[in-house]
C-alpha atoms as a printed R data frame, in Angstrom:
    type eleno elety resid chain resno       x       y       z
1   ATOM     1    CA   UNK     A     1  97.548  82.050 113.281
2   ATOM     2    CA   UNK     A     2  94.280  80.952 115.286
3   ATOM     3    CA   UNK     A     3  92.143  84.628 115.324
4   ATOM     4    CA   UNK     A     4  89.773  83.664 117.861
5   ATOM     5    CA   UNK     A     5  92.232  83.066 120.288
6   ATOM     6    CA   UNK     A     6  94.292  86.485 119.205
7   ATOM     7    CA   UNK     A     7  91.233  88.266 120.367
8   ATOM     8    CA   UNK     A     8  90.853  86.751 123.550
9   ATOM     9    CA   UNK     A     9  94.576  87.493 124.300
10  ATOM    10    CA   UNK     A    10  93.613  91.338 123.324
11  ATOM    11    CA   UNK     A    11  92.548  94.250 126.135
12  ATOM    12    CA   UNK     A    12  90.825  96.835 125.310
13  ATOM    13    CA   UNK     A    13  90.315 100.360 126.710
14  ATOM    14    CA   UNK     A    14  87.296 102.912 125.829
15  ATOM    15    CA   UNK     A    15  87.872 106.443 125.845
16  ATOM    16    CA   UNK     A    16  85.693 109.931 125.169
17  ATOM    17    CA   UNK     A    17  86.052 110.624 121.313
18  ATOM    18    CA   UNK     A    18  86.405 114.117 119.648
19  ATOM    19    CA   UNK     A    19  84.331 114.958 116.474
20  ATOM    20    CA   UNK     A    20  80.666 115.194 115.656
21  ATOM    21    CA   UNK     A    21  78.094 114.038 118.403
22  ATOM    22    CA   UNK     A    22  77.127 117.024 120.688
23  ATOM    23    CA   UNK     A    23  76.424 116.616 124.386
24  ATOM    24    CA   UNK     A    24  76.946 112.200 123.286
25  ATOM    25    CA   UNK     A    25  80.851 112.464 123.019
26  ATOM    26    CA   UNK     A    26  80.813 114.569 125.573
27  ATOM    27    CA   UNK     A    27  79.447 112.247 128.516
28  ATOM    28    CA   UNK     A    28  79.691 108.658 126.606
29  ATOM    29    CA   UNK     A    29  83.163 106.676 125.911
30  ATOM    30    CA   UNK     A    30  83.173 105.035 122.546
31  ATOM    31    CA   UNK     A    31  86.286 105.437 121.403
32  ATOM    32    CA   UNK     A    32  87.973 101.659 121.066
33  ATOM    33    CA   UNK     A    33  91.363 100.521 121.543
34  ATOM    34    CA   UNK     A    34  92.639  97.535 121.516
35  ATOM    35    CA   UNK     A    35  96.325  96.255 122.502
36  ATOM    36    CA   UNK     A    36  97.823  92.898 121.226
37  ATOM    37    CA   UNK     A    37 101.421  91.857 122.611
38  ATOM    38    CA   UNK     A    38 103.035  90.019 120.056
39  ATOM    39    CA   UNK     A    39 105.912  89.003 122.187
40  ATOM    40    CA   UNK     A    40 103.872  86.752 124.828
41  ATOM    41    CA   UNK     A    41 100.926  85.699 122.556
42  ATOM    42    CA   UNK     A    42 100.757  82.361 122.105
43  ATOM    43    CA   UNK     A    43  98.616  82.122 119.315
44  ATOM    44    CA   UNK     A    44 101.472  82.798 116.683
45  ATOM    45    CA   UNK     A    45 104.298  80.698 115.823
46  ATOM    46    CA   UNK     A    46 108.075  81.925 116.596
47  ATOM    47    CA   UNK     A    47 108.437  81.712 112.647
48  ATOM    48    CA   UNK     A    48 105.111  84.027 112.492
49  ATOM    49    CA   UNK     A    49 106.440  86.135 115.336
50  ATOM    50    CA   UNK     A    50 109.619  87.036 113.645
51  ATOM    51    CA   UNK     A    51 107.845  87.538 110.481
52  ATOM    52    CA   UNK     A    52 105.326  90.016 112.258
53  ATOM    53    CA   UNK     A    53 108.104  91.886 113.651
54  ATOM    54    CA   UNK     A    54 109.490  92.958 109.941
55  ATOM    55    CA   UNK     A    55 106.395  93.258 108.258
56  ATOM    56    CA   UNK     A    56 103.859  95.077 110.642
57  ATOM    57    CA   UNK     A    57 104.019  99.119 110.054
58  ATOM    58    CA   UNK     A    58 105.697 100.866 112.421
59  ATOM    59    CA   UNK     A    59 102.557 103.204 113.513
60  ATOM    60    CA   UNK     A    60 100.744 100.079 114.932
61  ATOM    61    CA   UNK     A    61 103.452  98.672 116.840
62  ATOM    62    CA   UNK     A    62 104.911 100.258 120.492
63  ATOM    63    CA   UNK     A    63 107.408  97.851 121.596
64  ATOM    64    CA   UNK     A    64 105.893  94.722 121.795
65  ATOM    65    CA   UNK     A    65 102.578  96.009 121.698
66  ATOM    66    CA   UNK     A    66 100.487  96.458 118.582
67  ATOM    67    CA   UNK     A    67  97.965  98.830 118.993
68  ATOM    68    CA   UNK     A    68  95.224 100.420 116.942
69  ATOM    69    CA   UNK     A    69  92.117 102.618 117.924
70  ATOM    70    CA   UNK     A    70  89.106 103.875 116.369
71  ATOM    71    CA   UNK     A    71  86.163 106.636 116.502
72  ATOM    72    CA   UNK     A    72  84.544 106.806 113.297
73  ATOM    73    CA   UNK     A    73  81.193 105.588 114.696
74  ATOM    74    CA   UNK     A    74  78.950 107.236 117.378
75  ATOM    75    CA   UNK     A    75  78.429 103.738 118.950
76  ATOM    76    CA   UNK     A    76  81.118 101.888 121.200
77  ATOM    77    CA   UNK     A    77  80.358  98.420 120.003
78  ATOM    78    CA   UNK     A    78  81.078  99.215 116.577
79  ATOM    79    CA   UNK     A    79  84.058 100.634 117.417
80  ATOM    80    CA   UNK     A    80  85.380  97.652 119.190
81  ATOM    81    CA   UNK     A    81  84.241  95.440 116.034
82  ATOM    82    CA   UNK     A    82  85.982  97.286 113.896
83  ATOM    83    CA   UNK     A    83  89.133  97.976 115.592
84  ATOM    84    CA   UNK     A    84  88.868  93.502 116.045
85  ATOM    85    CA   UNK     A    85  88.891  93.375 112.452
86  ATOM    86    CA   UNK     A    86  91.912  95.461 111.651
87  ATOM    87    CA   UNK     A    87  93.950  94.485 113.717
88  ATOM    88    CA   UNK     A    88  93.046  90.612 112.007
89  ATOM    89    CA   UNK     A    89  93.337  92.150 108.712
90  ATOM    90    CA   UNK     A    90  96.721  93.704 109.577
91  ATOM    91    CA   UNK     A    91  97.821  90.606 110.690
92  ATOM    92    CA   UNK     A    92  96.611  88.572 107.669
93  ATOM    93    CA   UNK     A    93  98.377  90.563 105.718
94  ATOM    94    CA   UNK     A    94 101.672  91.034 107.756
95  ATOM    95    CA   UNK     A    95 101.742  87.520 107.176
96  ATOM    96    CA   UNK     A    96 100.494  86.629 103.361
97  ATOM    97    CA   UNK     A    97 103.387  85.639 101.630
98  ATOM    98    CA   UNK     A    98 105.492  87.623  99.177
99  ATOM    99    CA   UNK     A    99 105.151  87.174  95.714
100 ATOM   100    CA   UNK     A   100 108.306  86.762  94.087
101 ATOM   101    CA   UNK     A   101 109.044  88.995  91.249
102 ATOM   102    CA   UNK     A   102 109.854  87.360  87.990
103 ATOM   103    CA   UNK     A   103 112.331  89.447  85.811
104 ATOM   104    CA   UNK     A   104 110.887  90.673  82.742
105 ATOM   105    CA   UNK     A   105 112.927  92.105  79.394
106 ATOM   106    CA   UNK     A   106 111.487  95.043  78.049
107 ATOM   107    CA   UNK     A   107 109.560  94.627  74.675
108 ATOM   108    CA   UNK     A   108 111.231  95.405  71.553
109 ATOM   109    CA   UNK     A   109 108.818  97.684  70.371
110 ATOM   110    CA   UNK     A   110 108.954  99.767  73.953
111 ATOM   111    CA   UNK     A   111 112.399 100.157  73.221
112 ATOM   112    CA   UNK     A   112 111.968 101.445  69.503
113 ATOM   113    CA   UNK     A   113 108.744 103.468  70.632
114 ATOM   114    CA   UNK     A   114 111.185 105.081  73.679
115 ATOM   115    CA   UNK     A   115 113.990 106.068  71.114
116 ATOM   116    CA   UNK     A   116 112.323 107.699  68.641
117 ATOM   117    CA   UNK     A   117 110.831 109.943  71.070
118 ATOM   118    CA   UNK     A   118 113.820 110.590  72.530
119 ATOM   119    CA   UNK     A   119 114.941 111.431  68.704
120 ATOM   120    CA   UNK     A   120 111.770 113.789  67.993
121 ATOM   121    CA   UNK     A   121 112.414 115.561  71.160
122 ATOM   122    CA   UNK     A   122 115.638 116.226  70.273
123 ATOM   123    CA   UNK     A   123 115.267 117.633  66.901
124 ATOM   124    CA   UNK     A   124 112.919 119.702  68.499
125 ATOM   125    CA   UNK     A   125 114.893 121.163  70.181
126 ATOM   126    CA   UNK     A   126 117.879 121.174  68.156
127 ATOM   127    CA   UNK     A   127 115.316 123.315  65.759
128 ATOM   128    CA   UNK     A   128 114.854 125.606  68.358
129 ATOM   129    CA   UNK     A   129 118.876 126.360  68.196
130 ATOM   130    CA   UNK     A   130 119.381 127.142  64.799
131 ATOM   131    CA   UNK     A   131 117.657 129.983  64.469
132 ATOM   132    CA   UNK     A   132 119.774 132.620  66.536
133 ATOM   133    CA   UNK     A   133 122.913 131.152  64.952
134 ATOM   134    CA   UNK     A   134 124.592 133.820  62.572
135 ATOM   135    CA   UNK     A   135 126.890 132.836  60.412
């Protein structure tokens, strides 16, 4: 996956962002988003590609297009940085590989510990029974 070249195959659009600011959000357009087609980008693999499709979470992705936004900060530039290094991050970990699982038995003394609640709880309640039975 070659990042710098992921950016420069990104476009980004600026928007008028809601939230705290006053008059600034009012007349200024630092909202950030930035659009990524993972289809036609040439700076993944076809193996990568397919991978991406599975992995990446559905709420980034609209059709080919992955697409995130932000407007936590008052300032368009960070916006744009930050938005940059998601959509990286997303990708980095879209891609990490999977750690396979290696089967465990349970311990002995889990077991054990697990039964003789089970049996505590039960003469609890079994406790509980006896007294409104008449004989």
């Amino acid at each position: 996956m070659d990042t710098d070249q992921i950016l420069k195959e990104c476009t980004f659009t600026f928007s008028r962002s809601g939230g705290k600011g006053g008059q600034h959000v009012n007349k200024v357009s630092t909202r950030a988003e930035i659009w990524w087609d993972l289809e036609t980008s040439a700076a993944i693999s076809e193996e990568e590609r397919k991978l991406l499709r599975i992995q990446l979470p559905a709420r980034y992705v609209h059709g080919s297009l992955v697409h995130l936004s932000s407007s936590q900060s008052r300032s368009q530039g960070s916006n744009k940085e930050y938005v940059q290094h998601k959509l990286l991050e997303i990708l980095r970990l879209a891609l990490a590989p999977v750690k396979q699982r290696k089967p465990t038995k349970k311990p002995a003394a889990a077991n054990r510990k697990r039964l003789e609640e089970k049996a505590r709880r039960s003469s609890a309640k079994e406790s509980r029974n006896r007294r409104w039975e008449t004989d």
